[in-house]
N, C-alpha and C positions, 0 to 999 in steps of 0.2 A: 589431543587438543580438540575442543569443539567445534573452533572452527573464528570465533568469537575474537579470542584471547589472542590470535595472532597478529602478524603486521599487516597481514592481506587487506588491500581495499573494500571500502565499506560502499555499499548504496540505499538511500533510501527509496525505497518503492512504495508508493503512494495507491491503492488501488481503490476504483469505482469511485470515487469524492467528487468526481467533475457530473452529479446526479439532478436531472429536473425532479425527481422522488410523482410520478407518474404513472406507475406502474404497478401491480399487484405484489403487493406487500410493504406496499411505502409508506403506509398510516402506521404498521409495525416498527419499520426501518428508521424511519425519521424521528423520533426520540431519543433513540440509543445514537443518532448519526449529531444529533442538536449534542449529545454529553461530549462528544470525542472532539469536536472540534475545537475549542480550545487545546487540549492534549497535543493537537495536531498543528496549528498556530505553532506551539514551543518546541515541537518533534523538527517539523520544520524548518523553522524560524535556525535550531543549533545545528542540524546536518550545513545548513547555506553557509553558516558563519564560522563552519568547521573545514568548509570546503568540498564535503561531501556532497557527491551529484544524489539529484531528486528527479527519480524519475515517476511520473506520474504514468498510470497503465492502465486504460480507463475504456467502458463500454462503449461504442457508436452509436448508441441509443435506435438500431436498425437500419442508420443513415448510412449508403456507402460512400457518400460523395461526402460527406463533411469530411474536414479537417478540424485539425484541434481546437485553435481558435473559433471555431462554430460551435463546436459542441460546449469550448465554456461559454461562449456566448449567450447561446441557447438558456443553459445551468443557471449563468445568473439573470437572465431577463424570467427565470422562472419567478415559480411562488418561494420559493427555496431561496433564492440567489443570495439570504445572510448566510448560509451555510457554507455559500460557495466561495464566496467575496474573500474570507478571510485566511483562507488556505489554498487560492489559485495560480493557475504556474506564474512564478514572475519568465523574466526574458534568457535568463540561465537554466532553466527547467526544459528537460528532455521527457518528450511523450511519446509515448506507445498508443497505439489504437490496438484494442484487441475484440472479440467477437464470441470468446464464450469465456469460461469462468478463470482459467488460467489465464493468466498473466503470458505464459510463455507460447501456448499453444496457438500457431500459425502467428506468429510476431518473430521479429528480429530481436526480442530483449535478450536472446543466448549470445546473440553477436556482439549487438551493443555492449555488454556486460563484460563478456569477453575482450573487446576494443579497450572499454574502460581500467583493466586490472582489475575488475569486481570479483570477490570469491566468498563475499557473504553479501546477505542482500537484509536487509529490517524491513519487514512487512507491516503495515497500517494499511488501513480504509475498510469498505465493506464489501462484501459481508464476510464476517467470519464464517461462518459454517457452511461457508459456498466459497466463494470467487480467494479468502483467503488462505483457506484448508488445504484447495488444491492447488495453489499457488505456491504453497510449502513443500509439498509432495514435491512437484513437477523443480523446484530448487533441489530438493534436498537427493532427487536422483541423477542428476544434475554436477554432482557434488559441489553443493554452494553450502556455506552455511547460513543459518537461519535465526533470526531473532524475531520475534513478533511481541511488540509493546500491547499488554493485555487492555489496557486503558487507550490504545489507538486504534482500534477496531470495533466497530458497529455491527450489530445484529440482530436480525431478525430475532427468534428465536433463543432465548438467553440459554435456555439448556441444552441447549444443541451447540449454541457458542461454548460452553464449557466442555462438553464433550470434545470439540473441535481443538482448543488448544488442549488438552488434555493428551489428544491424540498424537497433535503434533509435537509435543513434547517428546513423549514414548518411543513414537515410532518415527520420528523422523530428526530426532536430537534436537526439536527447537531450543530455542533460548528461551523463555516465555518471561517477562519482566516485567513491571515500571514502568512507564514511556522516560521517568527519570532516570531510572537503570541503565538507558542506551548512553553510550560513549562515544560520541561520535573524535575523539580528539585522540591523533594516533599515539600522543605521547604513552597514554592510559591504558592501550591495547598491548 
């Protein structure tokens, strides 16, 4: 089994979305991040209504003293903030603060995850061929399983993004799908 197909609880983890797009590569980033939101709105929108926790695992923007609410704060008072407005945490939404590309690395999301019943996790947000790549790795050693909606991830670099889910396909048994493909409704699993 993949991992997928079974009863195991689901999570959705939302990564880097809470973005002022400020930084070098963000005139790249912000196109490909403008298409997914929608995707991410409905990705969303069915994990909430399915029950399934959304956790959101997002950069500090090099601030140590914020907190969450700051940093969306921050996201949406930007030049960006329609980006941010329509896929921000509502008040059931669990955040992670994390400080480099993994999701896991120096965070409590093993714990959390673990607290929750979680043994697969669906990956969305940016970037693919960075903060997503290794987010899959660091699961899939982990042994969580993995799905990443190819249409709910943004990138830099689109041939590098191919490579990336490509990768984690292979070698790390992602699911790679549809953001339609994902099932959040345990009947279906």
């Amino acid at each position: 089994m993949n991992g997928y197909t079974d009863t195991r609880r689901l999570a959705l983890v939302v990564i880097d979305m809470i973005n002022t797009y400020d930084h070098a590569d963000a005139e790249l980033l912000e196109p490909s991040a403008r298409r997914v939101v929608p995707v991410l709105v409905d990705l969303i929108g069915r994990a909430r209504e399915a029950d399934v926790p959304v956790i959101y695992a997002n950069d500090n923007f090099g601030s140590w003293r914020s907190h969450h609410g700051e940093l969306v704060d921050t996201a949406l008072s930007g030049p960006h903030g329609e980006l941010i407005d329509p896929i921000k945490p509502d008040e059931n939404s669990l955040f992670v603060v994390k400080a480099r590309h993994s999701i896991f690395y120096e965070t409590p999301l093993s714990y959390l995850l673990w607290k929750l019943g979680v043994r697969h996790v669906v990956l969305c947000g940016q970037v693919t061929e960075q903060c997503v790549l290794y987010s899959a790795l660091d699961a899939h050693i982990r042994h969580l399983g993995v799905t990443v909606p190819q249409d709910a991830v943004a990138a830099i670099h689109p041939h590098l993004a191919e490579a990336a889910l490509e990768m984690m396909e292979r070698n790390m048994g992602a699911r790679i799908v549809p953001a339609k493909g994902v099932d959040f409704d345990p009947a279906a699993r």
